[in-house]
C-alpha positions as YAML, in Angstrom:
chain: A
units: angstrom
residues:
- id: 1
  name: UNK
  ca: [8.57, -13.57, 26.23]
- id: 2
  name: UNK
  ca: [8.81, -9.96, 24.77]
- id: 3
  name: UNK
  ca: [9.08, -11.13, 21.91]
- id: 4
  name: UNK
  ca: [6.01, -13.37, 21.21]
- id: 5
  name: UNK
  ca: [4.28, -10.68, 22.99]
- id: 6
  name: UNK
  ca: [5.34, -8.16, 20.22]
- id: 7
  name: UNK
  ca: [4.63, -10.70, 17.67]
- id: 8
  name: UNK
  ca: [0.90, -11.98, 18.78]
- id: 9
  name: UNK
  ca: [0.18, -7.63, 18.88]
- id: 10
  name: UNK
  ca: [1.75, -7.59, 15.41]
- id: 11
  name: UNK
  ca: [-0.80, -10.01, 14.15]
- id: 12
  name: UNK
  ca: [-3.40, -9.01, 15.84]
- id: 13
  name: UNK
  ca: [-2.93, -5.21, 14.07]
- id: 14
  name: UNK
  ca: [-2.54, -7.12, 10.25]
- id: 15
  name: UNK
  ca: [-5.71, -9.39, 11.05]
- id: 16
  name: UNK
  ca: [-7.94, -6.36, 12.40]
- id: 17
  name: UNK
  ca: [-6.90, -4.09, 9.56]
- id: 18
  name: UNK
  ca: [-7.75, -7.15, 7.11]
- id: 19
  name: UNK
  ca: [-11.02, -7.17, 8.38]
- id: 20
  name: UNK
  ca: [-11.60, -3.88, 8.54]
- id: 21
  name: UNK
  ca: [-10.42, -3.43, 4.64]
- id: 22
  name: UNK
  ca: [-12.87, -5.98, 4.02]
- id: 23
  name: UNK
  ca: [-15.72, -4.55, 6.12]
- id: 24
  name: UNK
  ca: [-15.34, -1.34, 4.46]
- id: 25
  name: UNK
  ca: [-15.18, -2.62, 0.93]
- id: 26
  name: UNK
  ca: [-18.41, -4.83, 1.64]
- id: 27
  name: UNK
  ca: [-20.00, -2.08, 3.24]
- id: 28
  name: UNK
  ca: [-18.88, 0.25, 0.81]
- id: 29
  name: UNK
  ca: [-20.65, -1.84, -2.25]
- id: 30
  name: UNK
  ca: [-23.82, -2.39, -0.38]
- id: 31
  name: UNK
  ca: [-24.05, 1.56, 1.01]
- id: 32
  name: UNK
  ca: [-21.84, 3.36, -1.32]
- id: 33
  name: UNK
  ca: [-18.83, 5.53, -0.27]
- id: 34
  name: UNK
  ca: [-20.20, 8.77, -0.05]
- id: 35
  name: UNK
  ca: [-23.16, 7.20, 2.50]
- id: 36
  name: UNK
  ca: [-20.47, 5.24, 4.15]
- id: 37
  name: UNK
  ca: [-17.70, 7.84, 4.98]
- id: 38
  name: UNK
  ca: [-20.84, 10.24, 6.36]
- id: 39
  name: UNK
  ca: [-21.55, 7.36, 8.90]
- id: 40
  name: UNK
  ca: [-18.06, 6.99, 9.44]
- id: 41
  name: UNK
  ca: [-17.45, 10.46, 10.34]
- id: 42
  name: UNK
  ca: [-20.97, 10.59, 12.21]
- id: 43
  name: UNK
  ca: [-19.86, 7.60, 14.55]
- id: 44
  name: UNK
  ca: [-16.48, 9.48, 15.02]
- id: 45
  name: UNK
  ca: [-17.89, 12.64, 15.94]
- id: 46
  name: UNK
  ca: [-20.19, 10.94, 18.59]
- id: 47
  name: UNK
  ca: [-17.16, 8.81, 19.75]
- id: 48
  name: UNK
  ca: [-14.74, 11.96, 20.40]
- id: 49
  name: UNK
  ca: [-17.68, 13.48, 21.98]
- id: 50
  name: UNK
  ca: [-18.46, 10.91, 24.40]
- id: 51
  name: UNK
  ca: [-14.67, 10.21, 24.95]
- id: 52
  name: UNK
  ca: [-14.26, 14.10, 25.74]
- id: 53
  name: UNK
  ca: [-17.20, 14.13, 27.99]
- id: 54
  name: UNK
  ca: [-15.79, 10.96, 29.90]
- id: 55
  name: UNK
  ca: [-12.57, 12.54, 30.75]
- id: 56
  name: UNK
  ca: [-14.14, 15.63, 31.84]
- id: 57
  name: UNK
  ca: [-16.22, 13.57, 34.22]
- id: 58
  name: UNK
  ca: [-13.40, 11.45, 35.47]
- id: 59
  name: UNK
  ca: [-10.52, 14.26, 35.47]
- id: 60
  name: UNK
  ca: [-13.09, 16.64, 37.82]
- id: 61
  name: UNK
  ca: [-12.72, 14.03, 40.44]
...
């Protein structure tokens, strides 16, 4: 069982990254690239933020 375990992940990564290659290239005609990688980076930011703020809260306990 390994095996098919390793496999379903392995399609799971090629199908997200598929969809995220098209998501950006949609996106990326509709917004343009400069807009979009801004917003990209924005939502990053705000993710490591939060993320860092999480494990502050939860590691102090």
């Amino acid at each position: 069982m390994p095996e098919l375990r390793s496999a379903i992940t392995a399609i799971e990564i090629i199908v997200g990254a598929a969809a995220a290659m098209l998501l950006g290239d949609y996106l990326g005609y509709k917004l343009g690239r400069w807009r979009l990688a801004l917003i990209v980076g924005i939502v990053a930011l705000v993710s490591i933020v939060a993320f860092a703020t999480y494990a502050a809260v939860v590691g102090s306990n």
